[in-house]
C-alpha positions as CSV (number, residue, x, y, z in Angstrom):
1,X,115.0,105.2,97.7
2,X,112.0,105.4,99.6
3,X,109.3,103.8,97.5
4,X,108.9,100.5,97.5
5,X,107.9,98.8,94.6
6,X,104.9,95.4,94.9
7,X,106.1,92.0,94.1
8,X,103.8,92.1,91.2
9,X,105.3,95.3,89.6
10,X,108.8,94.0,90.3
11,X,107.8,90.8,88.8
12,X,106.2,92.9,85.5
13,X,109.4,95.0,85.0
14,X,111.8,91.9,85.4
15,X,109.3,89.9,82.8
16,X,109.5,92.9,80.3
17,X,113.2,92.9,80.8
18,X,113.8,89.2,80.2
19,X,111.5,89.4,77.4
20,X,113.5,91.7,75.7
21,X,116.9,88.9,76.2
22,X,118.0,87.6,72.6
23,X,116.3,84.1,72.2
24,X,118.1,81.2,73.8
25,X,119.5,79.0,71.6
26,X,119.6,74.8,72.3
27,X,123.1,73.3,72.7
28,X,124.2,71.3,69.9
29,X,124.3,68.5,71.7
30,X,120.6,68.5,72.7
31,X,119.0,67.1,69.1
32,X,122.1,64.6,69.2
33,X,120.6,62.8,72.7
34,X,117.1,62.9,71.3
35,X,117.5,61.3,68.5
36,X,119.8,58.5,70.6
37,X,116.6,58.2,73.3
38,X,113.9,58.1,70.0
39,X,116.4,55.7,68.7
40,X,116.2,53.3,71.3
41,X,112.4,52.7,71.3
42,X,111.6,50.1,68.7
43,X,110.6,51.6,65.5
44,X,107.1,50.7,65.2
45,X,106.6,51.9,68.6
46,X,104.7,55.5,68.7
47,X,105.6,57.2,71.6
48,X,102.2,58.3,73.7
49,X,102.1,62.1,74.1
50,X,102.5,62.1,78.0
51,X,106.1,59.7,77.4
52,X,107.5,62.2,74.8
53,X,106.8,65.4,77.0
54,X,108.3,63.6,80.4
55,X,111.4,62.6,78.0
56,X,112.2,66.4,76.5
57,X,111.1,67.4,80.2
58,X,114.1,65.1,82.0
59,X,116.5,66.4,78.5
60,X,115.5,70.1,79.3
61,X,116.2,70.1,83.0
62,X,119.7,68.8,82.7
63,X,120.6,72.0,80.3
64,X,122.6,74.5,82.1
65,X,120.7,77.3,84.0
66,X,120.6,80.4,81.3
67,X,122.5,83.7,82.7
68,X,120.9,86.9,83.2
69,X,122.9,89.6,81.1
70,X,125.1,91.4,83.5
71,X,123.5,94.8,82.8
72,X,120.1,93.4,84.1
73,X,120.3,94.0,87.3
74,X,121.2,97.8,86.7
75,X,118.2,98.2,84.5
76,X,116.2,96.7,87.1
77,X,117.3,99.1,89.4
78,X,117.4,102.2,87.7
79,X,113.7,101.6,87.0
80,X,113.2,101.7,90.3
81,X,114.6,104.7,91.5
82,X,113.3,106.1,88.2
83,X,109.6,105.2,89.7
84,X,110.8,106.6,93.5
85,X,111.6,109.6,91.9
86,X,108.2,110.1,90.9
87,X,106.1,112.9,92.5
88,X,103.1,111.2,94.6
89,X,100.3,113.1,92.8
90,X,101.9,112.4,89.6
91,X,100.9,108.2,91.0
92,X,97.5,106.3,90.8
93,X,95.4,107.4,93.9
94,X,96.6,104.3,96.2
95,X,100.3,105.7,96.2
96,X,98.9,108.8,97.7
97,X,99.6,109.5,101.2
98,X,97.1,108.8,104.3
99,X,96.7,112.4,104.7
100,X,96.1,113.7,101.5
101,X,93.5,110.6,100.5
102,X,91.6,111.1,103.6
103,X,91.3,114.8,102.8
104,X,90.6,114.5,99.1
105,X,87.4,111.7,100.4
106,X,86.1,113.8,103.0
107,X,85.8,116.7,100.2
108,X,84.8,114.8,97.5
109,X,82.2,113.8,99.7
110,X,81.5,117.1,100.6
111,X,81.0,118.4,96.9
112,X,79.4,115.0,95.8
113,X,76.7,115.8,98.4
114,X,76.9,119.5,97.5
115,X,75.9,118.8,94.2
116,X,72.7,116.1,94.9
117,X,71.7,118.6,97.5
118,X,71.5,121.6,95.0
119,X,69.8,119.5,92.1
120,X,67.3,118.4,94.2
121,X,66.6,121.8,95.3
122,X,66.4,122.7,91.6
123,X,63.9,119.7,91.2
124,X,61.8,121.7,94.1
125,X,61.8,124.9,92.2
126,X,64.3,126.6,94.0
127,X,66.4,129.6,92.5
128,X,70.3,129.5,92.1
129,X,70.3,132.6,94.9
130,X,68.0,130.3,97.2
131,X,70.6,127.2,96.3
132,X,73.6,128.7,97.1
133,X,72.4,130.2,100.3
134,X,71.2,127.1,101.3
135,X,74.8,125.1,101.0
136,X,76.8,128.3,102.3
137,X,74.9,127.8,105.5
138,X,77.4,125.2,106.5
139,X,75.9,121.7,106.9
140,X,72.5,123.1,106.3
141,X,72.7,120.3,103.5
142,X,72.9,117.5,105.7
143,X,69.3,117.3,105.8
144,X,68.9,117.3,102.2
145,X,70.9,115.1,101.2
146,X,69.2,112.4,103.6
147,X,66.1,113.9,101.9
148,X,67.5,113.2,98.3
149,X,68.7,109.7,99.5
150,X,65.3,109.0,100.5
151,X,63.6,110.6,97.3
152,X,65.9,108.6,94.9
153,X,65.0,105.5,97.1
154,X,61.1,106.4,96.6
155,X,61.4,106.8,93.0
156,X,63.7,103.6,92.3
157,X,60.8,102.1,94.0
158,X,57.9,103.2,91.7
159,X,59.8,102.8,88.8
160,X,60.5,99.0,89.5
161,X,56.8,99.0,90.4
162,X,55.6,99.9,87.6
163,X,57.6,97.5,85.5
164,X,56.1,93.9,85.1
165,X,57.3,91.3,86.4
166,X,57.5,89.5,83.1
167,X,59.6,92.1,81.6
168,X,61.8,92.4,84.6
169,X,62.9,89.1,84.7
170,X,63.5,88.8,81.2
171,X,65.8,91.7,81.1
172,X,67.5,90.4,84.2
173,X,67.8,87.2,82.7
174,X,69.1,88.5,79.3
175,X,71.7,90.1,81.2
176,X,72.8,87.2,83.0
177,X,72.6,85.3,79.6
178,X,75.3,88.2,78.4
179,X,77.1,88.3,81.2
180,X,78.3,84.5,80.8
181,X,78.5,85.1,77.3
182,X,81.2,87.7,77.8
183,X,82.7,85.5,80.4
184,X,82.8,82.4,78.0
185,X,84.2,84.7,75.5
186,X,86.9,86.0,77.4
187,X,88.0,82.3,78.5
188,X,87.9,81.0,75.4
189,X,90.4,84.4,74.0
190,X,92.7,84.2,77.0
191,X,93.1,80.0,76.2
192,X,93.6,80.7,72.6
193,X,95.6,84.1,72.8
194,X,98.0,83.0,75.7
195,X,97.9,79.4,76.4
196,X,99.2,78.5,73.2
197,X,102.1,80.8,73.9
């Protein structure tokens, strides 16, 4: 095996895999002992929240330590070879190898800067023949993509210019305002959705 799997992956399969365990059922003796310790307190005595958790708590932990099923383990570990024997390009991009993401950047680059390079000479009323030409050249392009850089810097510049101030920060400040709405919204799902699980 030659892929090694993260803690947080390992921890994700085993979760699924206990997940999928038959429910755990309560020994019968469990609802005997708490009735005895709610039988003890006087009877007009309401137990506070905090004193009933702490007393299932100290019932709970003396219960026997469940057991995994014995064909657990082999799941867990034919998943993993399962997930070695996958091809790397067949992986997200971080299970790549050194090489080959190094490559793939430098030529993404490459055609990334290509492509500004030849829209900007399109902007300048240049053909497709002149175009072409001019990235087949080699690193001819260099130059204009620090020209394009420095165009798309000049024109982010006007454009903010010409936008009052007034309406600038009220858009910035209506996306702040839905920005902590989302976030508000999403803690509010997560506490109802898995908290209460």
């Amino acid at each position: 095996m030659n892929h090694k799997m993260t803690p947080e992956e390992l921890e994700q399969l085993i979760h699924r895999e206990l997940r999928s365990l038959p429910p755990r059922k309560a020994p019968a003796s469990l609802e005997a002992r708490m009735q005895a310790i709610l039988a003890t307190r006087a009877p007009r005595t309401v137990a506070s929240p905090e004193a009933l958790e702490q007393a299932i708590h100290r019932e709970l932990k003396v219960l026997p330590l469940r057991k995994a099923p014995a064909s657990l383990e082999a799941r867990v570990l034919a998943e993993i070879e399962r997930r070695a024997a996958v091809a790397w390009y067949h992986k997200s991009w971080s299970y790549w190898p050194a090489p080959v993401r190094a490559a793939f950047l430098l030529l993404g680059t490459a055609f990334a800067g290509a492509a500004v390079a030849a829209f900007w000479m399109f902007c300048q009323g240049a053909t497709a023949a002149h175009v072409t030409q001019e990235i087949a050249t080699g690193f001819g392009w260099f130059s204009r993509i620090t020209a394009t850089v420095g165009w798309i810097a000049n024109f982010i510049r006007q454009v903010v210019g010409g936008i009052p101030s007034l309406w600038l920060y009220g858009g910035l400040a209506f996306l702040a305002a839905m920005y902590a709405t989302f976030v508000g919204l999403g803690t509010a799902a997560y506490r109802y959705l898995y908290r209460n699980n």
